[in-house]
C-alpha positions as protocol buffer text, in pm:
chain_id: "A"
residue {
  index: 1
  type: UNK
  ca { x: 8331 y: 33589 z: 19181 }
}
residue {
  index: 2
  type: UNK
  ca { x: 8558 y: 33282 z: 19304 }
}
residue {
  index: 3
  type: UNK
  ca { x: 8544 y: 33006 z: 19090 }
}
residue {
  index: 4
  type: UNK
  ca { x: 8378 y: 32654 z: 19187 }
}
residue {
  index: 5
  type: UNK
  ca { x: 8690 y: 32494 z: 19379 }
}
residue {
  index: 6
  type: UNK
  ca { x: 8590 y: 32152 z: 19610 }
}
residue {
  index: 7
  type: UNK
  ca { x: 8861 y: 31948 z: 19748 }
}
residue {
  index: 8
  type: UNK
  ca { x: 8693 y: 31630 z: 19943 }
}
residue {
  index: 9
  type: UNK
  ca { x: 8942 y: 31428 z: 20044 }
}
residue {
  index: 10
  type: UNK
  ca { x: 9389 y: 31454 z: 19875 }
}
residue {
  index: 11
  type: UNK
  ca { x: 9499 y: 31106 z: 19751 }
}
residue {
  index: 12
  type: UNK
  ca { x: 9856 y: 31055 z: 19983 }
}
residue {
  index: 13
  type: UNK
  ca { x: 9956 y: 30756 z: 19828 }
}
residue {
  index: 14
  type: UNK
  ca { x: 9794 y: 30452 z: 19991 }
}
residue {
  index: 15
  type: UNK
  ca { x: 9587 y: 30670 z: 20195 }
}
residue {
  index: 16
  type: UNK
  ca { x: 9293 y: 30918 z: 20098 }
}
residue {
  index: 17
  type: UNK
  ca { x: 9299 y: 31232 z: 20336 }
}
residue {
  index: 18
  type: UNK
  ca { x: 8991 y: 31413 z: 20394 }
}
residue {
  index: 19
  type: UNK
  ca { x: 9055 y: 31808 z: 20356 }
}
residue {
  index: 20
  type: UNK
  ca { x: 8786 y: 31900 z: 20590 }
}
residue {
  index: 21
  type: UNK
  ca { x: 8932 y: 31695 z: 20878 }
}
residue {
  index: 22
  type: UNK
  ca { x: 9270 y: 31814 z: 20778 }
}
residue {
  index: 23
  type: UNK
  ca { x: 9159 y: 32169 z: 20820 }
}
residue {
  index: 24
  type: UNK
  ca { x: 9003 y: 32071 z: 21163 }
}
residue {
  index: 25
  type: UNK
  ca { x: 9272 y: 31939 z: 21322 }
}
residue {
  index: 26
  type: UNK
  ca { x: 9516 y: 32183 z: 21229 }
}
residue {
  index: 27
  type: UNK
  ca { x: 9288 y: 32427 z: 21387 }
}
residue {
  index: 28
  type: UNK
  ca { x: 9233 y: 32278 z: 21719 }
}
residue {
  index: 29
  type: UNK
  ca { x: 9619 y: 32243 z: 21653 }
}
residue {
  index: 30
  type: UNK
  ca { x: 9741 y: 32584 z: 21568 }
}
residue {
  index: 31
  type: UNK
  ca { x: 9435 y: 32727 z: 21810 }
}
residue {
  index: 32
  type: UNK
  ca { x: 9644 y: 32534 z: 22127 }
}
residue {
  index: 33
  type: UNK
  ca { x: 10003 y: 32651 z: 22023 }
}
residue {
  index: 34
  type: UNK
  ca { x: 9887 y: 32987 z: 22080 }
}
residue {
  index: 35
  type: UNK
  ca { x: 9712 y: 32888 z: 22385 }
}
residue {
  index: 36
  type: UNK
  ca { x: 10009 y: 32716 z: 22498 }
}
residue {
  index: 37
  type: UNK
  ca { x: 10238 y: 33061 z: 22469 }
}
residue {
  index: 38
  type: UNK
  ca { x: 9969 y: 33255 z: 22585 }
}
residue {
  index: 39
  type: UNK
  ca { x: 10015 y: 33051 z: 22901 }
}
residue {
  index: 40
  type: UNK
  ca { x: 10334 y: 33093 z: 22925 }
}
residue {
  index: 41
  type: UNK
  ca { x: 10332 y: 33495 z: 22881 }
}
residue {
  index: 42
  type: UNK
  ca { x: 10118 y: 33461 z: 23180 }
}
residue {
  index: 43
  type: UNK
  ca { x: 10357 y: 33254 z: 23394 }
}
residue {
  index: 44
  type: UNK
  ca { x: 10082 y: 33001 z: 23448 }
}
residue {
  index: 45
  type: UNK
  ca { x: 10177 y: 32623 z: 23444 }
}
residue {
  index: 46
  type: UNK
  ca { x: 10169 y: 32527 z: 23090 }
}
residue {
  index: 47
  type: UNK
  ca { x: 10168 y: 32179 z: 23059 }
}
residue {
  index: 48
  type: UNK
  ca { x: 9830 y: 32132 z: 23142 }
}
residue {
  index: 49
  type: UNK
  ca { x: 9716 y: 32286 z: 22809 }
}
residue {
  index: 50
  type: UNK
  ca { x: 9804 y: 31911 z: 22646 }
}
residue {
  index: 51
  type: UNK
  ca { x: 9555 y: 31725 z: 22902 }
}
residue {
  index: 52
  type: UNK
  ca { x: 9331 y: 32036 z: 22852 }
}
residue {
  index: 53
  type: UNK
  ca { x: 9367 y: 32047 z: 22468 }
}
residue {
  index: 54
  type: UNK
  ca { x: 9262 y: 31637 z: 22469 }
}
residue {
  index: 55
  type: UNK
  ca { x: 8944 y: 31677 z: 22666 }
}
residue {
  index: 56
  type: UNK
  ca { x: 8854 y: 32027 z: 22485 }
}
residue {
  index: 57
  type: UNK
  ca { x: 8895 y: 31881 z: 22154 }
}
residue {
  index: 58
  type: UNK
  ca { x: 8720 y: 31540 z: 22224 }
}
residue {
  index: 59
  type: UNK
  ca { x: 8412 y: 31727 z: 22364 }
}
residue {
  index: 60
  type: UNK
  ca { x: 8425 y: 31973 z: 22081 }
}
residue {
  index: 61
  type: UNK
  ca { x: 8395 y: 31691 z: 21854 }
}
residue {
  index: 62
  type: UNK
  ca { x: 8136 y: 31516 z: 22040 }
}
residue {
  index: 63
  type: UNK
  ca { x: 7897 y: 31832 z: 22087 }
}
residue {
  index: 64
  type: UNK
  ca { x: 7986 y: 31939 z: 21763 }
}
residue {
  index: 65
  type: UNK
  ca { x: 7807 y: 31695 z: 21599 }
}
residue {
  index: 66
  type: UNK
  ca { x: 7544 y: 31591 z: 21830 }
}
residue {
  index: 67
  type: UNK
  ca { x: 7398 y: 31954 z: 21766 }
}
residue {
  index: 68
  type: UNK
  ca { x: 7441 y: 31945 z: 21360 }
}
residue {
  index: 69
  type: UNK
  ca { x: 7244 y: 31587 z: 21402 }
}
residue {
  index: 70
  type: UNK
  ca { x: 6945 y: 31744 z: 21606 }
}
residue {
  index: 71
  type: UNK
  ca { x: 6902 y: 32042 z: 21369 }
}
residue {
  index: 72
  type: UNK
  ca { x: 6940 y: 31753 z: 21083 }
}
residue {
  index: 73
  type: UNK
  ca { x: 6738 y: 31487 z: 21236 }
}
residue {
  index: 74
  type: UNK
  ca { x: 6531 y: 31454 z: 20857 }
}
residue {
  index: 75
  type: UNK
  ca { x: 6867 y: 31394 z: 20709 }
}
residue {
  index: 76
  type: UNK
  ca { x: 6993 y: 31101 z: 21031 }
}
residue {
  index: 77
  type: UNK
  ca { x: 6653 y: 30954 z: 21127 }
}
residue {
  index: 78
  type: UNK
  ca { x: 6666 y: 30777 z: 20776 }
}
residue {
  index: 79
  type: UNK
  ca { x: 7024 y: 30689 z: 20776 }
}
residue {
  index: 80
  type: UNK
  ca { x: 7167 y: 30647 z: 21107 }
}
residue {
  index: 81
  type: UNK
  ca { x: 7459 y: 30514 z: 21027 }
}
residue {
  index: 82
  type: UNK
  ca { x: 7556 y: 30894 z: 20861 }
}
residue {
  index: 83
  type: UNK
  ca { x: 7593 y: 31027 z: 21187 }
}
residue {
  index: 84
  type: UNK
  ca { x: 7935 y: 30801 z: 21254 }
}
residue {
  index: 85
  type: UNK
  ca { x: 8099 y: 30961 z: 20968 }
}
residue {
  index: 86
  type: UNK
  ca { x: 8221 y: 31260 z: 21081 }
}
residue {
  index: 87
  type: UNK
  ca { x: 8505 y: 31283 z: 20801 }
}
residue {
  index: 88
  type: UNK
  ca { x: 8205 y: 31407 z: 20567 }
}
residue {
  index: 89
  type: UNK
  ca { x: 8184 y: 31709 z: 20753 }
}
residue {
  index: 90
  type: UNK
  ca { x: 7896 y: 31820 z: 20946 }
}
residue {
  index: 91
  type: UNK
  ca { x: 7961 y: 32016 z: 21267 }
}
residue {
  index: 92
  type: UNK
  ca { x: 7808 y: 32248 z: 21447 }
}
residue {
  index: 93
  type: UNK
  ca { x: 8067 y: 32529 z: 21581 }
}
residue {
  index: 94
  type: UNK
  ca { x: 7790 y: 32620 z: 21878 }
}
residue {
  index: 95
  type: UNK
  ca { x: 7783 y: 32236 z: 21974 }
}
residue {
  index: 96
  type: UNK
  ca { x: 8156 y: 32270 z: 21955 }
}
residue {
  index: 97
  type: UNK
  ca { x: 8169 y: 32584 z: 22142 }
}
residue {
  index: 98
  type: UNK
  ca { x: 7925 y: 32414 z: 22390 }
}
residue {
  index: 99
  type: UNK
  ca { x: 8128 y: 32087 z: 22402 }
}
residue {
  index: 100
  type: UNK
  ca { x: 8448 y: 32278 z: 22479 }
}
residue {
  index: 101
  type: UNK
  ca { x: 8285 y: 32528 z: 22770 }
}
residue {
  index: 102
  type: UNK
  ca { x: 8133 y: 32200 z: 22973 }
}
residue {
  index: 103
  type: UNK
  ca { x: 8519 y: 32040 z: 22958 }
}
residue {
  index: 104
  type: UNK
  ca { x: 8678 y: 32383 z: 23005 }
}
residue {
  index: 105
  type: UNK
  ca { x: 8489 y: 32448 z: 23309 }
}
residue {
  index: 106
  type: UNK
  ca { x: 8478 y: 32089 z: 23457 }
}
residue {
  index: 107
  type: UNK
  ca { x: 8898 y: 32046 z: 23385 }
}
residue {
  index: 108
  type: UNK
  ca { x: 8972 y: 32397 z: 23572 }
}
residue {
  index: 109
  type: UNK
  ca { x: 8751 y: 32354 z: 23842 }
}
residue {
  index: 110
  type: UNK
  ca { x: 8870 y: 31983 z: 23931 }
}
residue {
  index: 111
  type: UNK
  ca { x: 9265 y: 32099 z: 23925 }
}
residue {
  index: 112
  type: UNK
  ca { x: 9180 y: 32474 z: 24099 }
}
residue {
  index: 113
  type: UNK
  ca { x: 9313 y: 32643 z: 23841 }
}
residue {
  index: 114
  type: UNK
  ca { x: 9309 y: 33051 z: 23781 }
}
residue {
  index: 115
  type: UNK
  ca { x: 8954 y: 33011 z: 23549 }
}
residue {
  index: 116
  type: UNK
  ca { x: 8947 y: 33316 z: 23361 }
}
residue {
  index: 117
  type: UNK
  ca { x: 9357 y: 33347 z: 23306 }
}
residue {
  index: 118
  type: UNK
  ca { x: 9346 y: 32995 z: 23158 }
}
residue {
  index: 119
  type: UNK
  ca { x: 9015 y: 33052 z: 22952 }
}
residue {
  index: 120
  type: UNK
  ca { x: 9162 y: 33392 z: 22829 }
}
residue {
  index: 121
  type: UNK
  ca { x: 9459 y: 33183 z: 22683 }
}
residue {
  index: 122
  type: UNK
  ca { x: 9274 y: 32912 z: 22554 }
}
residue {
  index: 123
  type: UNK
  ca { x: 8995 y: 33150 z: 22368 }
}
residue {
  index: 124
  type: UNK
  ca { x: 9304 y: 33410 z: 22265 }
}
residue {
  index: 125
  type: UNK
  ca { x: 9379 y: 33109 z: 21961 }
}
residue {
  index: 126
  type: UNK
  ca { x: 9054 y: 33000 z: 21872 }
}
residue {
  index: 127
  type: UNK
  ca { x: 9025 y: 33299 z: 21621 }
}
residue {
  index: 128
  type: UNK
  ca { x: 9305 y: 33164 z: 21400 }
}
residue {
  index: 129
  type: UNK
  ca { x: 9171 y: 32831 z: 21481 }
}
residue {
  index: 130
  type: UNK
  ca { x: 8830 y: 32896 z: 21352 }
}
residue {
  index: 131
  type: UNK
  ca { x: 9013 y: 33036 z: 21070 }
}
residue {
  index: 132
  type: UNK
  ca { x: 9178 y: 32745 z: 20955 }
}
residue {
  index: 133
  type: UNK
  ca { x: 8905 y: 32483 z: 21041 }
}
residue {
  index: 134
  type: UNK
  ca { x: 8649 y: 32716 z: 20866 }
}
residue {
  index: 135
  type: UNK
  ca { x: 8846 y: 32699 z: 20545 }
}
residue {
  index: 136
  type: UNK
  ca { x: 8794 y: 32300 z: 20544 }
}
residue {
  index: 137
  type: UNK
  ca { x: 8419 y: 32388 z: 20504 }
}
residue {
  index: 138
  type: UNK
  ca { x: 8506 y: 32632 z: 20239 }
}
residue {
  index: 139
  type: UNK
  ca { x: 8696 y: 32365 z: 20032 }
}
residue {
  index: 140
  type: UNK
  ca { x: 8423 y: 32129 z: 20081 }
}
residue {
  index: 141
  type: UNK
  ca { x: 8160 y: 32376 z: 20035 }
}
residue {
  index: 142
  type: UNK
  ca { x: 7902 y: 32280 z: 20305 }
}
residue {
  index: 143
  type: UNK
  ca { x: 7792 y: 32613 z: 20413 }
}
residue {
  index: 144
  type: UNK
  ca { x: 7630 y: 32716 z: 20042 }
}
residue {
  index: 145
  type: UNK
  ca { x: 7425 y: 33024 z: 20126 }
}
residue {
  index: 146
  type: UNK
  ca { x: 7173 y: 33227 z: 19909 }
}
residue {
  index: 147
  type: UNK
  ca { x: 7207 y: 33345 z: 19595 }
}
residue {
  index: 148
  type: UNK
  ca { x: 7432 y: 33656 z: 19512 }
}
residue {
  index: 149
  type: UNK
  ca { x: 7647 y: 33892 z: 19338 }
}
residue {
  index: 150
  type: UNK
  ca { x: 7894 y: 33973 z: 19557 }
}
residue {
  index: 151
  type: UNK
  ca { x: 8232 y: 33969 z: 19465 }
}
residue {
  index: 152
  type: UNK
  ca { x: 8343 y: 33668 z: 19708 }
}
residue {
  index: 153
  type: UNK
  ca { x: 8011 y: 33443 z: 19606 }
}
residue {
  index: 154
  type: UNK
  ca { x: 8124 y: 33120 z: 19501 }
}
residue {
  index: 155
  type: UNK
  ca { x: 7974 y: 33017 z: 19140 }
}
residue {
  index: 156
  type: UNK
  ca { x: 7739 y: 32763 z: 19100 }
}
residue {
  index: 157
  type: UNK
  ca { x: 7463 y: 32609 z: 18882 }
}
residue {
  index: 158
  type: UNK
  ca { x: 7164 y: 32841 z: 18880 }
}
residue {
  index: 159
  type: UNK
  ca { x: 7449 y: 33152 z: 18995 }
}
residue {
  index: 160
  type: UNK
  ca { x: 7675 y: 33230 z: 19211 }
}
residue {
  index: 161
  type: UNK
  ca { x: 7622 y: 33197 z: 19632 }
}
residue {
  index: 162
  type: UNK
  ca { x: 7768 y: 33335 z: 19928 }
}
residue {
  index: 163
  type: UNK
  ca { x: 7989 y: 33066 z: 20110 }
}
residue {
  index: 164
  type: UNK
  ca { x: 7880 y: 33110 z: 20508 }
}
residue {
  index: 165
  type: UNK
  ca { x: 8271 y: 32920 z: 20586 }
}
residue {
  index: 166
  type: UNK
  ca { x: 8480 y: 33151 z: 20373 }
}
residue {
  index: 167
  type: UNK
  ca { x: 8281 y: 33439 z: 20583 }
}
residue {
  index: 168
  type: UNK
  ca { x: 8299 y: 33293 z: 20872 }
}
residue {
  index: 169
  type: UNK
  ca { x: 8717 y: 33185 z: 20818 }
}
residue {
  index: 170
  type: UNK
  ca { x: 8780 y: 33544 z: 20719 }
}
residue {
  index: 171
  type: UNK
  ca { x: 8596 y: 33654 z: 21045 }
}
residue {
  index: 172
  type: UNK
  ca { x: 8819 y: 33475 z: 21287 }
}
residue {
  index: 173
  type: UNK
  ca { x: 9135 y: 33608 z: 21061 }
}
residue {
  index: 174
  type: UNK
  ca { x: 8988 y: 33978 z: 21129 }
}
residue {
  index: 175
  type: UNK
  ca { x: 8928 y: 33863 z: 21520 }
}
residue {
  index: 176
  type: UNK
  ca { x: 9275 y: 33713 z: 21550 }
}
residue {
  index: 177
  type: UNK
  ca { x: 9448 y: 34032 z: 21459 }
}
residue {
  index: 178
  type: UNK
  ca { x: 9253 y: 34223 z: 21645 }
}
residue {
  index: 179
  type: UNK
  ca { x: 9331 y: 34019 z: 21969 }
}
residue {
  index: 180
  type: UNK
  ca { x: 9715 y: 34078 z: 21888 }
}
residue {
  index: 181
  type: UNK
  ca { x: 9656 y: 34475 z: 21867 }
}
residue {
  index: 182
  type: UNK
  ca { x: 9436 y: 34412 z: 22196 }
}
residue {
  index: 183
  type: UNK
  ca { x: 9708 y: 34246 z: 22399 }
}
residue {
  index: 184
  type: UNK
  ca { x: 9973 y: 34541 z: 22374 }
}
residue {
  index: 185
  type: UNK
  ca { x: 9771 y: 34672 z: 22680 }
}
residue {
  index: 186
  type: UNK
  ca { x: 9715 y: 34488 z: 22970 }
}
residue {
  index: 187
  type: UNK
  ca { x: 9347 y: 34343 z: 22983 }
}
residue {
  index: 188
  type: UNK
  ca { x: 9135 y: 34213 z: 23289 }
}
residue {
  index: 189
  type: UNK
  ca { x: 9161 y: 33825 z: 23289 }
}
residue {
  index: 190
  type: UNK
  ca { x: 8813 y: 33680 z: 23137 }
}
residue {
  index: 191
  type: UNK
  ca { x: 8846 y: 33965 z: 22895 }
}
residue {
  index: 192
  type: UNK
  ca { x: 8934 y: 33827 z: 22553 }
}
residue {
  index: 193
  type: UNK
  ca { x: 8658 y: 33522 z: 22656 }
}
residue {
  index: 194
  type: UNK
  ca { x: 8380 y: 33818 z: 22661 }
}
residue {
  index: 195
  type: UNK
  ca { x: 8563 y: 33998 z: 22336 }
}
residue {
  index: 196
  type: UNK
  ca { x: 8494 y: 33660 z: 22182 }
}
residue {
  index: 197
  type: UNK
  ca { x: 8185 y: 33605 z: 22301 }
}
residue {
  index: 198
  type: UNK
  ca { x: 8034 y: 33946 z: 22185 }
}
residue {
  index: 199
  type: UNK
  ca { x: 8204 y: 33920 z: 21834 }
}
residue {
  index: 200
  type: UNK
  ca { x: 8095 y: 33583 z: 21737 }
}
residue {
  index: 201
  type: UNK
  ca { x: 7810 y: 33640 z: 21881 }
}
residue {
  index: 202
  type: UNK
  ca { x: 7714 y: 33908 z: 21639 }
}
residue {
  index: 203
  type: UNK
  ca { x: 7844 y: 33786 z: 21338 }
}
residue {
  index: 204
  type: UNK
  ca { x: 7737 y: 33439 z: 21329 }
}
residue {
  index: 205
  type: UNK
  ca { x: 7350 y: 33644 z: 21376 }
}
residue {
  index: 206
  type: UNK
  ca { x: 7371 y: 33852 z: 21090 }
}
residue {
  index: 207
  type: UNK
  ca { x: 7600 y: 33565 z: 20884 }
}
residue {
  index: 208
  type: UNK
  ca { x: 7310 y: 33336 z: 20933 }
}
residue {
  index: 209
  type: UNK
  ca { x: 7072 y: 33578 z: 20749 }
}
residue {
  index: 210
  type: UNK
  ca { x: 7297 y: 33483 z: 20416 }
}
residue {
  index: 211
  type: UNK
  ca { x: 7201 y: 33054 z: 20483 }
}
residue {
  index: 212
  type: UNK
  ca { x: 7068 y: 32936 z: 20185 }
}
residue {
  index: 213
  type: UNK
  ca { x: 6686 y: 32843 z: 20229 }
}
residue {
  index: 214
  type: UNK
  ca { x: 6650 y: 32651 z: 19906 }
}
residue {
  index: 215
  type: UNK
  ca { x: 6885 y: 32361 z: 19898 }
}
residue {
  index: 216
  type: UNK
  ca { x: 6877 y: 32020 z: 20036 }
}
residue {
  index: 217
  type: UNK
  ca { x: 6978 y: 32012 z: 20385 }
}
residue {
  index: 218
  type: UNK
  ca { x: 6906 y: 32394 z: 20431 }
}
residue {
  index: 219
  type: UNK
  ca { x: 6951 y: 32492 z: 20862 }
}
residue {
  index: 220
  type: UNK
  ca { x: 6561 y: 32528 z: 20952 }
}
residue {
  index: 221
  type: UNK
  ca { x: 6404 y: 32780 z: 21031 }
}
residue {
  index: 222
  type: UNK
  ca { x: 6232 y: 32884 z: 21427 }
}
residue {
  index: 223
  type: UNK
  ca { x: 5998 y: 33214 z: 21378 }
}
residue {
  index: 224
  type: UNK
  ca { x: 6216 y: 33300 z: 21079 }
}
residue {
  index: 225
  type: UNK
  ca { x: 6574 y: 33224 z: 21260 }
}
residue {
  index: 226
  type: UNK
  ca { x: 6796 y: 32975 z: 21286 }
}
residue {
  index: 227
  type: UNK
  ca { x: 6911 y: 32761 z: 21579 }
}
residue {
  index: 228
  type: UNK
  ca { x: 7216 y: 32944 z: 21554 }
}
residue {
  index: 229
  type: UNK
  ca { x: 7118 y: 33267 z: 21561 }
}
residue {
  index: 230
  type: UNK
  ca { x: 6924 y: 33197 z: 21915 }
}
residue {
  index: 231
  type: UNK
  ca { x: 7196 y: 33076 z: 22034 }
}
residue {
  index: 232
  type: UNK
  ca { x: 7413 y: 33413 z: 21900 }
}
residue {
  index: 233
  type: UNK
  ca { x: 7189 y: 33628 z: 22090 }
}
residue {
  index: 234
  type: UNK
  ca { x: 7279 y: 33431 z: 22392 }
}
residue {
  index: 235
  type: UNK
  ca { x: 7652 y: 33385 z: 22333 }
}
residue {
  index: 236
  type: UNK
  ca { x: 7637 y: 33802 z: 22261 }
}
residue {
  index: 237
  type: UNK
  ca { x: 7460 y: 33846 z: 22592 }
}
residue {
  index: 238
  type: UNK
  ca { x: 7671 y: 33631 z: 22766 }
}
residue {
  index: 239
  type: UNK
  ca { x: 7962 y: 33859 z: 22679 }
}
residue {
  index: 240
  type: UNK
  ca { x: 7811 y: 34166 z: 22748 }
}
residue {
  index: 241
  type: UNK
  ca { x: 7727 y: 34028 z: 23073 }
}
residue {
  index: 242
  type: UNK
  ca { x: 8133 y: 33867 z: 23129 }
}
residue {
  index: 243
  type: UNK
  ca { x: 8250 y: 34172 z: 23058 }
}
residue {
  index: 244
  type: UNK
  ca { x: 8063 y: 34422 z: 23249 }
}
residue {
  index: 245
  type: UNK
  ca { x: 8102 y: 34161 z: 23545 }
}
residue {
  index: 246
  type: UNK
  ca { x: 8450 y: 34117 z: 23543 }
}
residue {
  index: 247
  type: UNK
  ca { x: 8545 y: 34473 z: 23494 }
}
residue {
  index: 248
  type: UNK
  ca { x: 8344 y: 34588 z: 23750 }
}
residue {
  index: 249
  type: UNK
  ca { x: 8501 y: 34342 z: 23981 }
}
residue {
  index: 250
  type: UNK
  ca { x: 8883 y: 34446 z: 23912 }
}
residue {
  index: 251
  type: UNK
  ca { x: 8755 y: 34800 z: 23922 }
}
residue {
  index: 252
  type: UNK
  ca { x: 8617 y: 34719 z: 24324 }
}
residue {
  index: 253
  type: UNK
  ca { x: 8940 y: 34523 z: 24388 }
}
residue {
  index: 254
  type: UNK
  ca { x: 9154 y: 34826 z: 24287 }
}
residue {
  index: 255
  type: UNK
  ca { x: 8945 y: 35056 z: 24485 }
}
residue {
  index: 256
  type: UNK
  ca { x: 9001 y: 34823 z: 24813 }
}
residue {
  index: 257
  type: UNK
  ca { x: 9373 y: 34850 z: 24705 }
}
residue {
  index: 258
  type: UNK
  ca { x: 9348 y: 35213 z: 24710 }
}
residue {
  index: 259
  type: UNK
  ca { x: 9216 y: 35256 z: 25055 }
}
């Protein structure tokens, strides 16, 4: 069992850091460095992963928490004003995920860029950068799940609980080093965006199974699932479908070669 650890905010002197936005940013942070050598490993023009970086983070943000306030609408209906304080933590990695796509796409599209060779790079560091953001939700503990024995539940009053962002951290670190053993062979371009896809996809469905149902501001519940999970199937589907697609596509491009 790991012990009852929460770190809210590190007194710097003068100024009163929050860990969870500490964790964040040095996600999105780390998660563009790789990006940015990714890029240049593929010869492709790497300076536009700063403007890209800027409008993927600010939309992350922005559909980040616009999705954790409509499945908390209870909580933001009575306090408005809650919804402005985003260094209390509160985000929703599919609104994130959502955010990012719509300026992704938009960004690529407007400068005619190669789409799937620049998403591939960008999505090859968001595994270590949902590890390192994800630990600022462990620290802070906002992802309490059900009750448990298991020997990485987090103790609490009443017992211990599983922690859904120590889970979900340690599942981008397995993801991360998996896309490092994947890239010693040459992969289709879109292909690490559908590996991504697919593996999130599942996780976060059967993760969600461990949310805690008893505590105050508990995810609801749709037919006995969350949001998230619906939105997992999707994302898993969506992957399935990218990758088949793609593949087949190179394969027929090869073949035309060939003739």
């Amino acid at each position: 069992m790991i012990p009852w650890i929460e770190y809210q905010s590190i007194n710097a002197g003068f100024l009163k850091l929050n860990v969870w936005g500490i964790f964040v940013s040095l996600g999105f942070l780390l998660g563009m460095v790789v990006a940015y050598f990714e890029l240049k490993k593929k010869k492709l023009e790497v300076n536009r992963v700063y403007d890209l970086a800027f409008w993927i983070i600010l939309s992350a943000l922005i559909g980040g928490r616009l999705l954790y306030v409509a499945e908390h609408l209870n909580i933001y209906f009575a306090a408005p004003l809650l919804i402005l304080k985003l260094w209390q933590g509160g985000m929703s990695v599919y609104g994130g995920f959502l955010g990012a796509i719509l300026a992704s796409v938009l960004y690529l599209k407007k400068y005619k860029l190669k789409f799937w060779q620049y998403a591939d790079a960008v999505v090859f560091g968001l595994p270590l950068g949902l590890f390192i953001g994800r630990l600022g939700c462990f620290f802070i503990h906002d992802h309490l799940g059900a009750k448990t024995d298991f020997f990485l539940g987090v103790a609490y009053s009443g017992g211990a609980r599983h922690d859904l962002g120590l889970y979900d951290s340690l599942g981008g670190l397995i993801l991360f080093f998996i896309f490092l053993i994947l890239r010693r062979k040459e992969r289709f371009s879109g292909f690490y965006v559908a590996a991504f896809a697919v593996w999130y996809g599942a996780v976060r469905f059967f993760l969600d199974f461990l949310r805690a149902r008893d505590l105050v501001g508990a995810d609801p519940r749709y037919f006995g699932l969350t949001l998230a999970q619906y939105l997992s199937v999707i994302l898993f589907a969506a992957g399935i479908y990218i990758f088949y697609r793609l593949k087949r596509r190179r394969e027929d491009f090869q073949d035309k070669k060939a003739i």
